[in-house]
Jmol script that loads the backbone (N, CA, C; Angstrom):
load data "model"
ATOM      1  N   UNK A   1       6.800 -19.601   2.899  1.00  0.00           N
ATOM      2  CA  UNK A   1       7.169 -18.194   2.931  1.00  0.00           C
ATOM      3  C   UNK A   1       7.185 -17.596   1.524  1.00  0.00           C
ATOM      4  N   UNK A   2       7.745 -18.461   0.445  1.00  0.00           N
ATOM      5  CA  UNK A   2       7.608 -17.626  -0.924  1.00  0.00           C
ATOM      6  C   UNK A   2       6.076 -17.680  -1.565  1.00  0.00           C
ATOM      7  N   UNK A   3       5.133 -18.455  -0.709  1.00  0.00           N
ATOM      8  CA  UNK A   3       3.941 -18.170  -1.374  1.00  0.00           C
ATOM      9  C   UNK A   3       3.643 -16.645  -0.948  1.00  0.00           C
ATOM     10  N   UNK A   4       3.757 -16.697   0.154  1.00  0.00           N
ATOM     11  CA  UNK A   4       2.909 -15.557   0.971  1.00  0.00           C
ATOM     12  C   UNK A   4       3.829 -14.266   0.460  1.00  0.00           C
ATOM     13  N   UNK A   5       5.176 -14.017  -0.143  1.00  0.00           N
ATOM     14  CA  UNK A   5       6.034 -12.859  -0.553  1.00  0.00           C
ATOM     15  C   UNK A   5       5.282 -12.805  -2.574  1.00  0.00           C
ATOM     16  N   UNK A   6       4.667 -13.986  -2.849  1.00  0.00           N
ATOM     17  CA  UNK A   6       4.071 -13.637  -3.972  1.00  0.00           C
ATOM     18  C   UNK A   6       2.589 -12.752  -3.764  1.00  0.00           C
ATOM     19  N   UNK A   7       2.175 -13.482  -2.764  1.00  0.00           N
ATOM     20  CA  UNK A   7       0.796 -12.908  -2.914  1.00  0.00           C
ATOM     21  C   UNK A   7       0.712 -11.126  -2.344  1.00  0.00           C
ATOM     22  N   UNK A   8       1.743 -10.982  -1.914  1.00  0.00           N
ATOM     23  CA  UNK A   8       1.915  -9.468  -1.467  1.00  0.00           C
ATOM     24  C   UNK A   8       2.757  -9.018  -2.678  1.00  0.00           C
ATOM     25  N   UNK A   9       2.792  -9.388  -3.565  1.00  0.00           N
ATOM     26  CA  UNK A   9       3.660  -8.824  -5.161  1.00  0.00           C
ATOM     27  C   UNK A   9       2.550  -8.878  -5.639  1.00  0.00           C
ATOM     28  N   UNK A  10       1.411  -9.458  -5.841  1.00  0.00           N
ATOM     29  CA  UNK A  10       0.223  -9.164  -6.634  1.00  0.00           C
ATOM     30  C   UNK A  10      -0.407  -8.380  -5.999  1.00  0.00           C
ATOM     31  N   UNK A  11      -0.527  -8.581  -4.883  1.00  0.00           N
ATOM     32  CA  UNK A  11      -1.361  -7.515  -3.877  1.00  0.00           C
ATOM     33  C   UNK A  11      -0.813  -5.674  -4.067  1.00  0.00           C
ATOM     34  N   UNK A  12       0.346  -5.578  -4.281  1.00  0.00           N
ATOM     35  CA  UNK A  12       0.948  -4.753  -4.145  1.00  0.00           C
ATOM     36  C   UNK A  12       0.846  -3.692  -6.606  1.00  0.00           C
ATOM     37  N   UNK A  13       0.989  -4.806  -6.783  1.00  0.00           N
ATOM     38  CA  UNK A  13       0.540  -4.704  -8.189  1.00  0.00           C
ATOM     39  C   UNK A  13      -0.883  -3.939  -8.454  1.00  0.00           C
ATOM     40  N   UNK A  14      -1.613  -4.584  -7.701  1.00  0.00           N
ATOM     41  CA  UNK A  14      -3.325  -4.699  -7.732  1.00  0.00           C
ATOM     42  C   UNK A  14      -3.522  -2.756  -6.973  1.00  0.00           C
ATOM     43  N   UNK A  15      -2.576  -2.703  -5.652  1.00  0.00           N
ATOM     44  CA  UNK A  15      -2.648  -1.487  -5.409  1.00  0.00           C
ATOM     45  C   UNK A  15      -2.369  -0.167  -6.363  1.00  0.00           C
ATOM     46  N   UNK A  16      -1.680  -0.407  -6.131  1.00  0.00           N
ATOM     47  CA  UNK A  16      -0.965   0.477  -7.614  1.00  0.00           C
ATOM     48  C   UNK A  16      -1.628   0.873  -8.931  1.00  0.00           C
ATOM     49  N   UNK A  17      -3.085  -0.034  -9.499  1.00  0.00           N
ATOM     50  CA  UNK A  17      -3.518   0.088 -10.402  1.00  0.00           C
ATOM     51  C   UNK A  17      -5.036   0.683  -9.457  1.00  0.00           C
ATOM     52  N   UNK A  18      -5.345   0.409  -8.527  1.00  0.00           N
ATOM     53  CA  UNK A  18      -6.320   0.929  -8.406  1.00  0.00           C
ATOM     54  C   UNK A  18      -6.877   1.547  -7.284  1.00  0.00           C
ATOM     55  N   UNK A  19      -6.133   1.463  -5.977  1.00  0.00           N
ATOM     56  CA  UNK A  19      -6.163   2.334  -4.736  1.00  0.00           C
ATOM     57  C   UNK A  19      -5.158   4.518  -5.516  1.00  0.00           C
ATOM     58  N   UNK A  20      -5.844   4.951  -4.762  1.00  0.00           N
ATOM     59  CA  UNK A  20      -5.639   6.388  -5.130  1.00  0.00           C
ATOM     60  C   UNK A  20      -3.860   6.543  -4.530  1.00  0.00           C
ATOM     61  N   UNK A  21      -3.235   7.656  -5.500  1.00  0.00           N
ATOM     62  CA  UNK A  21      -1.920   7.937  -4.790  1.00  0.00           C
ATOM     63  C   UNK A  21      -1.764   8.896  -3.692  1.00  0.00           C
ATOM     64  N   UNK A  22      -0.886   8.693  -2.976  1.00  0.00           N
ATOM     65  CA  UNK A  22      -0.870  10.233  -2.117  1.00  0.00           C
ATOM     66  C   UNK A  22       0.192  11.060  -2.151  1.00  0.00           C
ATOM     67  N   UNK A  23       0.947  10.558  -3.132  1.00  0.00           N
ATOM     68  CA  UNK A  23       2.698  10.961  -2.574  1.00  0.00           C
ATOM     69  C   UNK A  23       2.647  12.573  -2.811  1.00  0.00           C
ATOM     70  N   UNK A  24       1.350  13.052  -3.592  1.00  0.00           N
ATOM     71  CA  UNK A  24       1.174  14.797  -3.469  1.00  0.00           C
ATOM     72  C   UNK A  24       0.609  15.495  -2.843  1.00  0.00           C
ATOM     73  N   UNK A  25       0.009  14.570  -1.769  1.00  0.00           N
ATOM     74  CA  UNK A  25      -0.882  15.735  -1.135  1.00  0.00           C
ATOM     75  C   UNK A  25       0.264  15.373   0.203  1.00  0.00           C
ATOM     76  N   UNK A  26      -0.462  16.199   1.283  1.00  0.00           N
ATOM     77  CA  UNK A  26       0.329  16.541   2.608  1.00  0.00           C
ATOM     78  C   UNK A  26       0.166  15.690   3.816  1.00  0.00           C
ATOM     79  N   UNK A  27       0.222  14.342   3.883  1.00  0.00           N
ATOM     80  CA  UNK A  27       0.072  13.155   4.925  1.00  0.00           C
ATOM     81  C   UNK A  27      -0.590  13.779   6.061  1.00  0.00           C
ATOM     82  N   UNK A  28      -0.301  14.779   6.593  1.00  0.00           N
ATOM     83  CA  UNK A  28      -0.811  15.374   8.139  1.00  0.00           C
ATOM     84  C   UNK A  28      -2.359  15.852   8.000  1.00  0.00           C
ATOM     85  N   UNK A  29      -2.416  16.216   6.153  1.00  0.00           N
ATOM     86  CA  UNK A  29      -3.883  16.789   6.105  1.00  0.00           C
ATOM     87  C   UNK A  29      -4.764  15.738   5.790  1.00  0.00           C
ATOM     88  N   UNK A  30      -4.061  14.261   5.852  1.00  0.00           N
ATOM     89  CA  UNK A  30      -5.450  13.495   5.254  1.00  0.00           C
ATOM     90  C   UNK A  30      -6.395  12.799   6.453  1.00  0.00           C
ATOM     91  N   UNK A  31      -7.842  12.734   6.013  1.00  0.00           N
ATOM     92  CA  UNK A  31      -8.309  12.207   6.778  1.00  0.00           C
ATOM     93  C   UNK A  31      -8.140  10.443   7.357  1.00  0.00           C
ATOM     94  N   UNK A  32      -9.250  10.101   8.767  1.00  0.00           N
ATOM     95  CA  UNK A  32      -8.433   8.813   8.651  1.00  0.00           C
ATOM     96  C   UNK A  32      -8.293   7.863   7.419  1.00  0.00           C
ATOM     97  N   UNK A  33      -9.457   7.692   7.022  1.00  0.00           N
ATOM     98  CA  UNK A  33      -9.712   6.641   6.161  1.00  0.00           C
ATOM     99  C   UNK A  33      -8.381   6.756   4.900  1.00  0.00           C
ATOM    100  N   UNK A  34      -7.781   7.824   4.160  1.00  0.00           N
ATOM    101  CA  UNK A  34      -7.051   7.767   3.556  1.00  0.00           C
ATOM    102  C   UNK A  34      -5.483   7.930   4.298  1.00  0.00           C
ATOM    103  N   UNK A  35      -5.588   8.115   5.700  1.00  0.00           N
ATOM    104  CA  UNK A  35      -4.547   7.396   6.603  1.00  0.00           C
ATOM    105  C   UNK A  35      -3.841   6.176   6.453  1.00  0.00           C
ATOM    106  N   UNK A  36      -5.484   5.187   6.769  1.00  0.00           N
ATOM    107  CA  UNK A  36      -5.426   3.931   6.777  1.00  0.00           C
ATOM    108  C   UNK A  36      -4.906   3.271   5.372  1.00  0.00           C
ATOM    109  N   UNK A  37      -5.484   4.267   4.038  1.00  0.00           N
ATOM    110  CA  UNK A  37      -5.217   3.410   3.239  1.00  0.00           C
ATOM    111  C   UNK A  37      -3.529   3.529   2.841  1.00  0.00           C
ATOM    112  N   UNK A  38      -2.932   4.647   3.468  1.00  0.00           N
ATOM    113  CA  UNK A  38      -1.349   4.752   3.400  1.00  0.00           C
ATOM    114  C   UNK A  38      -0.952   4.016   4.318  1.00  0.00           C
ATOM    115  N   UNK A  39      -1.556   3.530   5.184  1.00  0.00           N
ATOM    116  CA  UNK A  39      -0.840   2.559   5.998  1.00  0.00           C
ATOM    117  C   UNK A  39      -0.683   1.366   5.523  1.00  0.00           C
ATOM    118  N   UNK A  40      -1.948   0.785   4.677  1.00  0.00           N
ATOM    119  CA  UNK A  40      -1.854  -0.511   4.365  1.00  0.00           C
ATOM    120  C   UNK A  40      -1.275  -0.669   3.339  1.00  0.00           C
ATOM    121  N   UNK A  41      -1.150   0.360   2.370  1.00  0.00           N
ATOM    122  CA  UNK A  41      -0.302   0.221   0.828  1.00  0.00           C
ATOM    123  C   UNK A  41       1.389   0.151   1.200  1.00  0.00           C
ATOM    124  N   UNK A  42       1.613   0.705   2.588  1.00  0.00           N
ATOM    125  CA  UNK A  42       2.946   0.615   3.101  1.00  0.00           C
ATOM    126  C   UNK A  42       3.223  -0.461   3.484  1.00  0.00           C
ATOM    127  N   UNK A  43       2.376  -1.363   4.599  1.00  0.00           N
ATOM    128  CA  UNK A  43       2.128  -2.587   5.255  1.00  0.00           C
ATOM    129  C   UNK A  43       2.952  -3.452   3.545  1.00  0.00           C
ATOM    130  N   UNK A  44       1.861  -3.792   2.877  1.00  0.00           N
ATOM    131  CA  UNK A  44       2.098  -4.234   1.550  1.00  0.00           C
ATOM    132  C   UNK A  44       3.618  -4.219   0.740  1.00  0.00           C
ATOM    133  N   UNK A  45       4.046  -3.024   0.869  1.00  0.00           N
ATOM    134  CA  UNK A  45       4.674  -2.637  -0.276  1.00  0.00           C
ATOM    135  C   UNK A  45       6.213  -3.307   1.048  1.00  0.00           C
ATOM    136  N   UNK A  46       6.188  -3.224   2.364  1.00  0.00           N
ATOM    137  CA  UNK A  46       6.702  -3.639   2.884  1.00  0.00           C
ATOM    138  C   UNK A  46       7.540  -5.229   2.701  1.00  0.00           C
ATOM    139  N   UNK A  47       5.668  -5.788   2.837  1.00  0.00           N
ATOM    140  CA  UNK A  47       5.764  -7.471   2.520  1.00  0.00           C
ATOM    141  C   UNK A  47       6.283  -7.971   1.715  1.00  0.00           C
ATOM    142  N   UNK A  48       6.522  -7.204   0.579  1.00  0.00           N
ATOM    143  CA  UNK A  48       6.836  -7.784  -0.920  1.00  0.00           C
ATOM    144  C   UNK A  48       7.795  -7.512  -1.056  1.00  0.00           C
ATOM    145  N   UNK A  49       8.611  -6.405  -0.556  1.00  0.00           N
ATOM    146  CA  UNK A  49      10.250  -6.383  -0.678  1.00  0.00           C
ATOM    147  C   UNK A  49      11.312  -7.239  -0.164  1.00  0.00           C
ATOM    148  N   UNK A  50      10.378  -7.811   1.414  1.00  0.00           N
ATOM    149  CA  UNK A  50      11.308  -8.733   2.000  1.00  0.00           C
ATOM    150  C   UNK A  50      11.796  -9.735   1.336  1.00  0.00           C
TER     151      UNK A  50
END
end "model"
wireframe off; spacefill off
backbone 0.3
color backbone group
């Protein structure tokens, strides 16, 4: 279990430097694909706190 809570701390690192932010634009106006990618940076950012 602490491997897999590291590799979502790098994963989550790795996001952060190079997936786009959204926290300014308006969630309802984005299309899917930048949906998805707020879903998975959440998924992530999830994993690594536990």
């Amino acid at each position: 279990m602490h491997e897999m809570k590291q590799v979502f701390k790098i994963l989550a690192n790795v996001n952060k430097v190079i997936m786009p932010r959204f926290s300014q634009k308006d969630i309802t106006r984005l299309s899917k694909i930048e949906k998805a990618l707020v879903a998975y940076r959440y998924w992530v950012t999830i994993n690594a706190l536990d």
